[in-house]
py3Dmol code that shows the C-alpha trace and the ligand (Angstrom):
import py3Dmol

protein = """\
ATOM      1  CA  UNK A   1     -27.070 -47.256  32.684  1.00  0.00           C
ATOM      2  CA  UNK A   2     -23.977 -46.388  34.756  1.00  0.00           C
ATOM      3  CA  UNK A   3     -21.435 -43.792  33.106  1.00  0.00           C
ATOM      4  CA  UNK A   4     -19.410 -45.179  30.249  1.00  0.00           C
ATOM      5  CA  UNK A   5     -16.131 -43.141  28.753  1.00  0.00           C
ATOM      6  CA  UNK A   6     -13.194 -43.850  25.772  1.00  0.00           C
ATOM      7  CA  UNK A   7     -10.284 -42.196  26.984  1.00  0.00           C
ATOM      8  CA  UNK A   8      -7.530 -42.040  24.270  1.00  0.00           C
ATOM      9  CA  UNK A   9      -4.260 -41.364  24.689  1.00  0.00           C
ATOM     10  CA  UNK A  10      -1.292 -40.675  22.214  1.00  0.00           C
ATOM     11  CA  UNK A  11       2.057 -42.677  21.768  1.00  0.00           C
ATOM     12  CA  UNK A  12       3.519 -39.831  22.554  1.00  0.00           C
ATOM     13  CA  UNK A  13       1.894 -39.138  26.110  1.00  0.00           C
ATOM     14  CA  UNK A  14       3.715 -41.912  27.277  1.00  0.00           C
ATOM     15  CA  UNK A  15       6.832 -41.332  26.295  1.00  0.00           C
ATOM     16  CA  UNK A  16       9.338 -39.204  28.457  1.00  0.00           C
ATOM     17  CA  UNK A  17      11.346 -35.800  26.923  1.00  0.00           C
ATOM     18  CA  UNK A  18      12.572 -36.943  24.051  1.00  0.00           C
ATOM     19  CA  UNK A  19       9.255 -38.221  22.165  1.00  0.00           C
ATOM     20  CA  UNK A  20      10.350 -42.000  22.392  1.00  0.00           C
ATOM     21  CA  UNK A  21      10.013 -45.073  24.757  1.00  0.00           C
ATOM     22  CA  UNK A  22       7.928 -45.837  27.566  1.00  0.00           C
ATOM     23  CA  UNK A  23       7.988 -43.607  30.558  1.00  0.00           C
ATOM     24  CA  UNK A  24       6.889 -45.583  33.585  1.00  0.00           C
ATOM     25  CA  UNK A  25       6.434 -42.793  35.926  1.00  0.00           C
ATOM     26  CA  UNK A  26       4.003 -41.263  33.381  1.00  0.00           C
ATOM     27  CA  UNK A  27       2.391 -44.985  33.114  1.00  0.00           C
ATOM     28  CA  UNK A  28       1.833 -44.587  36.981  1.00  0.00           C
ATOM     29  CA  UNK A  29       0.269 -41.380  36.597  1.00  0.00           C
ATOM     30  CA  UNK A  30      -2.440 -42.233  34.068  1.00  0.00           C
ATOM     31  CA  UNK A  31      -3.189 -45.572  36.317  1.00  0.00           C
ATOM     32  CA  UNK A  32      -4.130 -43.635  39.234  1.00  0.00           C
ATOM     33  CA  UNK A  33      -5.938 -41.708  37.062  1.00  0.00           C
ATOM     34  CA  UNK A  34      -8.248 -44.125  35.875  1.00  0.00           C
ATOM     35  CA  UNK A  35      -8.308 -45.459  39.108  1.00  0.00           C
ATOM     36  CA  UNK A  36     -10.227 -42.607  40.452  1.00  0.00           C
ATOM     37  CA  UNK A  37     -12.516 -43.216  37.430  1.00  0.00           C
ATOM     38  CA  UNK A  38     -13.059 -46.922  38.373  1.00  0.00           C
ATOM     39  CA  UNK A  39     -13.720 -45.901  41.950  1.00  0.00           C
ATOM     40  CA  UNK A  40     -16.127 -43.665  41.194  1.00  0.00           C
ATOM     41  CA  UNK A  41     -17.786 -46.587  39.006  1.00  0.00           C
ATOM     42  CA  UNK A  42     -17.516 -45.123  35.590  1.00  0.00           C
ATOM     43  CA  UNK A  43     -16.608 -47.449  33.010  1.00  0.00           C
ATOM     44  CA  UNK A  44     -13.806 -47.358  30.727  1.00  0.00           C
ATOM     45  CA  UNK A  45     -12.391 -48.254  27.765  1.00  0.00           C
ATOM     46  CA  UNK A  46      -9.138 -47.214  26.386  1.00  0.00           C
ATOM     47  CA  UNK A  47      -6.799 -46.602  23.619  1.00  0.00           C
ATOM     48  CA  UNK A  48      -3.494 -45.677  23.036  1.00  0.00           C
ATOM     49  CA  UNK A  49      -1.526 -44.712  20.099  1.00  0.00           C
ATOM     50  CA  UNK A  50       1.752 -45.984  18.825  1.00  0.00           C
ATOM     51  CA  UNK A  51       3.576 -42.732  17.743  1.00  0.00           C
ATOM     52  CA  UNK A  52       6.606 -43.405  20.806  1.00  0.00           C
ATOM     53  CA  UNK A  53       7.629 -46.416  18.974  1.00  0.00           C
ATOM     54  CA  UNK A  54       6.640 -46.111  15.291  1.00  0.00           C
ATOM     55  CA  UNK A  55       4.286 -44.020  12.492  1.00  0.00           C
ATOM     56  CA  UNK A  56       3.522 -45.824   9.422  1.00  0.00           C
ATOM     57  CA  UNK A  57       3.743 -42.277   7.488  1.00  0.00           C
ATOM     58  CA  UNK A  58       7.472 -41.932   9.054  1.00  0.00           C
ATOM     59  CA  UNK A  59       8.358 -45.766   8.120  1.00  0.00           C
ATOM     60  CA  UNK A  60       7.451 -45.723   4.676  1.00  0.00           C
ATOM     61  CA  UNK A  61       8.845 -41.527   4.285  1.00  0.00           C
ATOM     62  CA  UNK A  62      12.417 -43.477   2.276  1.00  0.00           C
ATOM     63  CA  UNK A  63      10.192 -45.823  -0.430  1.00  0.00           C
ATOM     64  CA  UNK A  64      11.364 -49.308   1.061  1.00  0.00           C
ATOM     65  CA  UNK A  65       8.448 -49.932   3.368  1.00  0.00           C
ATOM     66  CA  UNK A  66       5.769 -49.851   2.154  1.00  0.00           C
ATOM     67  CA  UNK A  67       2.806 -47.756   3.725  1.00  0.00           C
ATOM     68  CA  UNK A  68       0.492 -50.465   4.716  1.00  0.00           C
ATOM     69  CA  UNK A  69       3.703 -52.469   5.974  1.00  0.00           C
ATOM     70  CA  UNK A  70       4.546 -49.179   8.251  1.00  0.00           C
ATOM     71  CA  UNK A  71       0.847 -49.210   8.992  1.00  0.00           C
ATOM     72  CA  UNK A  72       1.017 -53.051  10.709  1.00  0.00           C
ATOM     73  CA  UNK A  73       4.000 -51.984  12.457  1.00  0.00           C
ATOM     74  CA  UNK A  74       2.065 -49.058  13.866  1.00  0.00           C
ATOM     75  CA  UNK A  75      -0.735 -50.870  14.873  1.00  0.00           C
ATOM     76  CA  UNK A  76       1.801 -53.600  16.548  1.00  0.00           C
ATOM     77  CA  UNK A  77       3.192 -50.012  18.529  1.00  0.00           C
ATOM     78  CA  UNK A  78      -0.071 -49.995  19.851  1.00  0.00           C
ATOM     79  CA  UNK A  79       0.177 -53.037  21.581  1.00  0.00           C
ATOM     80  CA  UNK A  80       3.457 -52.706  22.940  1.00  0.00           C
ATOM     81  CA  UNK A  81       1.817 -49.824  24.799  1.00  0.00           C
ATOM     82  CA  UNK A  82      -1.231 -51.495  25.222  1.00  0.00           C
ATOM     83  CA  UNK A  83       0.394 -54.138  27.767  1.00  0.00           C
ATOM     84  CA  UNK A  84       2.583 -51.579  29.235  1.00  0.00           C
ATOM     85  CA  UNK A  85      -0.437 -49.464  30.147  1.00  0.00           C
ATOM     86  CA  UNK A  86      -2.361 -52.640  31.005  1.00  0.00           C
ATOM     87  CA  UNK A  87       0.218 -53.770  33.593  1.00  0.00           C
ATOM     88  CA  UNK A  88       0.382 -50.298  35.443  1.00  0.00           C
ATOM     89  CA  UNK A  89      -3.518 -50.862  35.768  1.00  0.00           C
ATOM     90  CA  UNK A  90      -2.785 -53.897  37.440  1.00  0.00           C
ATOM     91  CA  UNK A  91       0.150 -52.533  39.413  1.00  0.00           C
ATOM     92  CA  UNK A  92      -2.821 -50.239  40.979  1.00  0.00           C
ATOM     93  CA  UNK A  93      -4.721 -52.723  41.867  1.00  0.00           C
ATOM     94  CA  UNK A  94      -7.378 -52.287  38.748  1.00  0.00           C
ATOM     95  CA  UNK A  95      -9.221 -55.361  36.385  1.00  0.00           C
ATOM     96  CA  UNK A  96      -7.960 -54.815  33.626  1.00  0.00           C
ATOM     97  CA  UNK A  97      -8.293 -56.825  29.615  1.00  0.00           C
ATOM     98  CA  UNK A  98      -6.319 -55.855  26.369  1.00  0.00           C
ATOM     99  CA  UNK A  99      -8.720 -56.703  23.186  1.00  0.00           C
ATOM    100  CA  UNK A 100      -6.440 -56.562  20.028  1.00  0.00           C
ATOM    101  CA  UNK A 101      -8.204 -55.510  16.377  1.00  0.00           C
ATOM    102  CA  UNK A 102      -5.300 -58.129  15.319  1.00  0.00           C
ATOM    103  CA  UNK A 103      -5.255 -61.397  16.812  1.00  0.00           C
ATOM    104  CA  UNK A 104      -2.509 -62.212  18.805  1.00  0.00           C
ATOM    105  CA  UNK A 105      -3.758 -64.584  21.299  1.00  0.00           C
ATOM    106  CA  UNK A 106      -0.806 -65.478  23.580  1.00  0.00           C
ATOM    107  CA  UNK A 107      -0.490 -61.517  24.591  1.00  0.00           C
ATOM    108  CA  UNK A 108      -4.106 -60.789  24.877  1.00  0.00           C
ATOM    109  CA  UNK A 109      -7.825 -61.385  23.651  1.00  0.00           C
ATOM    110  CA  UNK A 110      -9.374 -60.387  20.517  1.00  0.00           C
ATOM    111  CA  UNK A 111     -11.304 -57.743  20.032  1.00  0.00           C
ATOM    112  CA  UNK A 112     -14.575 -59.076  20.533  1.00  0.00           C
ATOM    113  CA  UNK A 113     -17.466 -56.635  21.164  1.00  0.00           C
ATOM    114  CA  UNK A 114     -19.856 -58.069  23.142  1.00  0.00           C
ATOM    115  CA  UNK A 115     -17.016 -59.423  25.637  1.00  0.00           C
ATOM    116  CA  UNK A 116     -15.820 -56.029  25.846  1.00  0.00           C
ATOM    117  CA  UNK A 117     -19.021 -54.566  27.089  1.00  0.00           C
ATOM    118  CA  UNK A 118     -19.473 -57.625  29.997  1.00  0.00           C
ATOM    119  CA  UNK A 119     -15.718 -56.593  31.041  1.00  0.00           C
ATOM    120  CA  UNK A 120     -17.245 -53.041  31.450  1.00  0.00           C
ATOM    121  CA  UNK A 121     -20.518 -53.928  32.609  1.00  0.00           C
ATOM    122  CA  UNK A 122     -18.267 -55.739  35.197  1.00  0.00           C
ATOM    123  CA  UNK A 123     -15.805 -53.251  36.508  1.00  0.00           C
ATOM    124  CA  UNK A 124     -13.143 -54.125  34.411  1.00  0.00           C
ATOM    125  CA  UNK A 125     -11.089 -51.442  32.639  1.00  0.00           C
ATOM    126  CA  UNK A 126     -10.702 -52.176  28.697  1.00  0.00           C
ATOM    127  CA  UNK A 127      -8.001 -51.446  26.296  1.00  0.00           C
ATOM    128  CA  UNK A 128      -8.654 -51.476  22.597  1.00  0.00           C
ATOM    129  CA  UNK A 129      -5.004 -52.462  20.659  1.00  0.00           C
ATOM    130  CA  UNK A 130      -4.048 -52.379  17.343  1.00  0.00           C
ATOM    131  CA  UNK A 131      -6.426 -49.737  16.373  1.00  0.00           C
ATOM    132  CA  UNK A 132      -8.985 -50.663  13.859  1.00  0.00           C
ATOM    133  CA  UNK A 133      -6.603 -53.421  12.028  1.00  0.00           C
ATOM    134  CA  UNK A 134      -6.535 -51.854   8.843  1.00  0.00           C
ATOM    135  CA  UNK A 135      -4.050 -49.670   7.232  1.00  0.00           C
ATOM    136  CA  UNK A 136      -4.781 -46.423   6.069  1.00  0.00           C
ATOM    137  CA  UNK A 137      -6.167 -45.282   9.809  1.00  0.00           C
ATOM    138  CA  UNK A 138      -5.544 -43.705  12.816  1.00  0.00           C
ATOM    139  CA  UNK A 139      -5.553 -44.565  16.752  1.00  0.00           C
ATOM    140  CA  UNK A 140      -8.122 -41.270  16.893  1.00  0.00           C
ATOM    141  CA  UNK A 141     -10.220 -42.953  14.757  1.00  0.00           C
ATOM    142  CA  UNK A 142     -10.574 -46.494  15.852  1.00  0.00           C
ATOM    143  CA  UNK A 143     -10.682 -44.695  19.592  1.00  0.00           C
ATOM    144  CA  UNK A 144     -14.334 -42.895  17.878  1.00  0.00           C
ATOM    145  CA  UNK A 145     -15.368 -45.965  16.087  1.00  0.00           C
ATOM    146  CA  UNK A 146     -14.671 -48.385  19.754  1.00  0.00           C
ATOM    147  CA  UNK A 147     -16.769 -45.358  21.811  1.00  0.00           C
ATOM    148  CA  UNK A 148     -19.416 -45.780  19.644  1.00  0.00           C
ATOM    149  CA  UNK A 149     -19.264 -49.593  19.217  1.00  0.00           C
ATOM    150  CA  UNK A 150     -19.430 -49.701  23.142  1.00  0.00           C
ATOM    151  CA  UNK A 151     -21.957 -47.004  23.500  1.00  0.00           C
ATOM    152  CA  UNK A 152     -19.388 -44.491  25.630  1.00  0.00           C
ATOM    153  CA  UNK A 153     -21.116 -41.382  26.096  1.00  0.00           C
ATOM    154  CA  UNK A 154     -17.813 -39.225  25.089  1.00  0.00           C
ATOM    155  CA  UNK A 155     -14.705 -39.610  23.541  1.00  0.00           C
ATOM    156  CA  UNK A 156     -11.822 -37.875  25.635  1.00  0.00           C
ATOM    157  CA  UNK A 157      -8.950 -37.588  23.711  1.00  0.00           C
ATOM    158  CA  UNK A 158      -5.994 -36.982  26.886  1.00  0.00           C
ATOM    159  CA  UNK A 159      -3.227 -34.997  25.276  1.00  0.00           C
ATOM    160  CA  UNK A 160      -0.775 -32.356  26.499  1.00  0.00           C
ATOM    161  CA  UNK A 161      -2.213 -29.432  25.486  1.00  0.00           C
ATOM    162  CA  UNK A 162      -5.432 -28.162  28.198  1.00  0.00           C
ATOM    163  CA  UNK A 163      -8.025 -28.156  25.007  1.00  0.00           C
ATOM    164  CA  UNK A 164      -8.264 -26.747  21.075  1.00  0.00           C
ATOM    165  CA  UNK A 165      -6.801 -23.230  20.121  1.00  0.00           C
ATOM    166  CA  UNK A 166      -7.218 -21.202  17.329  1.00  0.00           C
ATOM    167  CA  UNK A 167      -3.748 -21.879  16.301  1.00  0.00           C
ATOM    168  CA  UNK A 168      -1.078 -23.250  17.615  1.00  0.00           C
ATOM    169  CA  UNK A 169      -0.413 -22.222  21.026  1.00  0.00           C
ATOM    170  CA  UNK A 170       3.592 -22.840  20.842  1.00  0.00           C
ATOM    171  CA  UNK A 171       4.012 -20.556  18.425  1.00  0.00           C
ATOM    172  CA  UNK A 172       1.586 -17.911  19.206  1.00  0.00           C
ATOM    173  CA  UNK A 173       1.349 -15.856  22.293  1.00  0.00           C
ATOM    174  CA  UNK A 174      -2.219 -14.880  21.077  1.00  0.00           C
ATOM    175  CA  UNK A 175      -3.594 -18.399  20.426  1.00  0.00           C
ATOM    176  CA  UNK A 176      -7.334 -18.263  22.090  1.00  0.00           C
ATOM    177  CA  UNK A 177      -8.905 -20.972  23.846  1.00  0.00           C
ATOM    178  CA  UNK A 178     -12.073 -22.342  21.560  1.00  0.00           C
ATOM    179  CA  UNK A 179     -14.089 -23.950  24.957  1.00  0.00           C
ATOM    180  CA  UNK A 180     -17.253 -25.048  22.576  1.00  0.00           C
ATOM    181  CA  UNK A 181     -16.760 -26.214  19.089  1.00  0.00           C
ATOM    182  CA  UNK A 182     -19.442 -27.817  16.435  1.00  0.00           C
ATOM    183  CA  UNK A 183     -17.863 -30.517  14.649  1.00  0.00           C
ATOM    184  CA  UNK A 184     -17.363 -28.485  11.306  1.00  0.00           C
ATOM    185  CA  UNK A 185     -15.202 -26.180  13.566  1.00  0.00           C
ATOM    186  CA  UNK A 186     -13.345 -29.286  14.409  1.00  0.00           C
ATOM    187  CA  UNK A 187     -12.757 -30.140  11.171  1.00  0.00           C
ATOM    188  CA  UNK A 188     -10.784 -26.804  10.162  1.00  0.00           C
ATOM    189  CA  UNK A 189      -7.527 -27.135   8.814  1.00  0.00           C
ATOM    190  CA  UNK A 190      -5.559 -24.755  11.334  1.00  0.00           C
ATOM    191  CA  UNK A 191      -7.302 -26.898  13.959  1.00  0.00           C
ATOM    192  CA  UNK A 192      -7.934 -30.646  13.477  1.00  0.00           C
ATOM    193  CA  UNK A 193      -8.361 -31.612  16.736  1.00  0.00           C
ATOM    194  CA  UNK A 194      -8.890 -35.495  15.230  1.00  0.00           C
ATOM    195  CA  UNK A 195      -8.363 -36.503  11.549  1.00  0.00           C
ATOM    196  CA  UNK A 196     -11.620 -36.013   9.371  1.00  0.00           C
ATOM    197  CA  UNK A 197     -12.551 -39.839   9.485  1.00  0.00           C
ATOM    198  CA  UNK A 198     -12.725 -39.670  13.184  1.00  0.00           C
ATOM    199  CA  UNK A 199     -14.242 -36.122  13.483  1.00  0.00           C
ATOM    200  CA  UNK A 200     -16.852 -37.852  10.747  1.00  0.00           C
ATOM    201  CA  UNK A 201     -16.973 -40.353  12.752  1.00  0.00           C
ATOM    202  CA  UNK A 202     -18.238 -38.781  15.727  1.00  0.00           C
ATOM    203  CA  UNK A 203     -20.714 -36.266  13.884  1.00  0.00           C
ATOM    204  CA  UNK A 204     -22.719 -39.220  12.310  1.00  0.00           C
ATOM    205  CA  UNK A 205     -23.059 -41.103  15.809  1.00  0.00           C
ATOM    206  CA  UNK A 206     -23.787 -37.627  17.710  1.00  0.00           C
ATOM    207  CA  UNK A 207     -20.731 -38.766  20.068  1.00  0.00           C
ATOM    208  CA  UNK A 208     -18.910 -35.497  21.887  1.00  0.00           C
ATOM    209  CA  UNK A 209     -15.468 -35.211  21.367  1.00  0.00           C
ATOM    210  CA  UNK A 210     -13.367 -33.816  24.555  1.00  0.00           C
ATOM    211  CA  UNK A 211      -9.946 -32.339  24.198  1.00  0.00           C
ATOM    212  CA  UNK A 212      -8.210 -32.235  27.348  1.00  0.00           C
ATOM    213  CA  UNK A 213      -4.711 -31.580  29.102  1.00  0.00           C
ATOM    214  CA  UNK A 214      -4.179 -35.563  30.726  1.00  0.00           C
ATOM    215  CA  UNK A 215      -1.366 -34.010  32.901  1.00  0.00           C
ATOM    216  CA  UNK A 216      -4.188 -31.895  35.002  1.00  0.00           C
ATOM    217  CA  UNK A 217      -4.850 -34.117  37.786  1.00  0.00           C
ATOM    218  CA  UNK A 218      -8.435 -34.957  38.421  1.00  0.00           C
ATOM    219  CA  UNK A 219      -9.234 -33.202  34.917  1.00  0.00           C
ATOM    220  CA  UNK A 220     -10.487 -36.871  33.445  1.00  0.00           C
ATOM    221  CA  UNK A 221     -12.833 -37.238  36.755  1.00  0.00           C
ATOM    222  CA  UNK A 222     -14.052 -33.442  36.607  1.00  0.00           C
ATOM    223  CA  UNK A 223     -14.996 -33.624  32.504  1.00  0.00           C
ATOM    224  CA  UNK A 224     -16.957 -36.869  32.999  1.00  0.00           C
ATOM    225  CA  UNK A 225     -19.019 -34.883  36.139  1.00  0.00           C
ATOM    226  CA  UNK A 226     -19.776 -32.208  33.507  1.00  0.00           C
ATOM    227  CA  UNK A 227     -16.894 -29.580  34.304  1.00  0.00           C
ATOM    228  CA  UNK A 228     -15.395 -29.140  30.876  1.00  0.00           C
ATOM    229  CA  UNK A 229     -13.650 -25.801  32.250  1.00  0.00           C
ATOM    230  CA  UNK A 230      -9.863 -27.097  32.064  1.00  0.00           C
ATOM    231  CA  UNK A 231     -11.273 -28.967  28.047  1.00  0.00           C
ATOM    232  CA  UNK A 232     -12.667 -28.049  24.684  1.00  0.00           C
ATOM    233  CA  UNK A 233     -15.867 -29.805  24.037  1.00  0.00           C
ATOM    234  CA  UNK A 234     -17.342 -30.514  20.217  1.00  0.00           C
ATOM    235  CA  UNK A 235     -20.794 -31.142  19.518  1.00  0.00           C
ATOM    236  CA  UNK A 236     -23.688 -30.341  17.414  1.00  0.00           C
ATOM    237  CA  UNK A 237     -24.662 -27.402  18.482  1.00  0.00           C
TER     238      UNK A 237
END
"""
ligand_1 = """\
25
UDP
N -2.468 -47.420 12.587
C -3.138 -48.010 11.528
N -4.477 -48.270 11.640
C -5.190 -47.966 12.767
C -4.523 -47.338 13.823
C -3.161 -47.084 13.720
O -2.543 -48.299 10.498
O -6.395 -48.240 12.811
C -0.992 -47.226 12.509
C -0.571 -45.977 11.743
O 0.586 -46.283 11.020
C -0.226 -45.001 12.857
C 0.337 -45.928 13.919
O -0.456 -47.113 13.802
O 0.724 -44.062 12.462
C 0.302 -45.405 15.319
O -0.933 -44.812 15.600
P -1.113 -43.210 15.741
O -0.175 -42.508 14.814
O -2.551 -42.918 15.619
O -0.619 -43.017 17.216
P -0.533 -41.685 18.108
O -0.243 -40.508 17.198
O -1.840 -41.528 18.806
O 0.577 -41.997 19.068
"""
view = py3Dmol.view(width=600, height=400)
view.addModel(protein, "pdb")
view.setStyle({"model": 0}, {"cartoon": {"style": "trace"}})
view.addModel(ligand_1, "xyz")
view.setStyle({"model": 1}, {"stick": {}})
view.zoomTo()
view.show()
């Protein structure tokens, strides 16, 4: 079997300065990308947060919406991004489908495993919306529970930061590096490089977690040909 990856990326990442919005120079960015992936015949599946747009923590913070309520309009976030990260695939000239955990048939299929894995198996780049479809979870962890559901043989989790540091790097000059961490490690409360579901996710399925800087061009490539030198890697051991 050819190479097969989950590449998740926050809300956030997409968004310009200010946190918010959909930055389509950063769109064209990630597209070529996962271009080079593509053209290098790795298969991919992604997933994208919803954090530019909305949180359901944040929505329900005043009492009037409700959680779960602030949860759906999370997971809709998702898909907003979902088709704006699907059409700069396009725009580069890759196949691309968007599979939605929540039906919505007129914007894009529904998440239907075994469809998913033919659209790898032929070429075709894959983007999971609307995370799991339930409340109560996170993009990180319905990115770990689609890597294992397609059988991707890591998890890269694309975010700003070039891997996981002892503490936060912003606001300490000595923050270290960790390059290797078990899953327990992961798991830490100063760290947290997922939320425990997902980190528990990924420990029960054996599935690598890779932390990685998704502004270092060629970094995605690199980590998949085994250079995890610019990436923080958990596993077992
Ligand atoms: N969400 C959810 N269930 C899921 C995935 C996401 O309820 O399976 C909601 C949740 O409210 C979350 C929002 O969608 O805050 C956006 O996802 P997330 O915060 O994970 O996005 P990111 O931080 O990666 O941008």
């Amino acid at each position: 079997m050819g190479k097969r990856v989950l590449v998740k990326f926050s809300g956030e990442a997409l968004a310009s300065e200010n946190g918010y919005g959909i930055d389509t120079s950063i769109l064209k960015f990630i597209a070529s990308e996962i271009k080079s992936l593509v053209e290098n015949e790795i298969e991919v599946g992604l997933v994208v947060g919803g954090g530019n747009i909305i949180r359901g923590v944040s929505a329900a913070k005043e009492g009037i919406i409700k959680r779960s309520s602030g949860d759906y309009m999370g997971m809709l976030a998702t898909v907003i991004n979902a088709v704006a990260l699907q059409e700069a695939l396009e725009y580069n000239g890759i196949k691309v489908r968007v599979q939605s955990a929540i039906k919505m048939e007129e914007i894009c299929e529904p998440f239907i495993v075994r469809r998913a894995i033919r659209h790898l198996e032929k070429g075709r780049v894959v983007i999971f919306a609307a995370g799991t479809g339930n409340p109560f979870f996170t993009t990180d962890t319905a990115a770990t529970l689609r890597a294992i559901e397609i059988g991707a043989q890591m998890i890269i989790k694309a975010t700003k930061v070039d891997g996981v540091y002892d503490k936060d790097p912003n606001k300490f000059a000595d923050a270290k590096k960790l390059d290797r961490l078990t899953y327990e490690d992961a798991m830490n409360d100063n760290i947290r490089v997922m939320d425990d579901t997902a980190i528990a996710l990924a420990k029960d399925n054996s599935l690598p977690i890779v932390v990685c800087n998704m502004f270092e061009k060629g970094n995605l490539l690199n980590i998949i040909n085994g250079d995890f030198s610019k990436a923080s890697i958990v596993t077992n051991s």
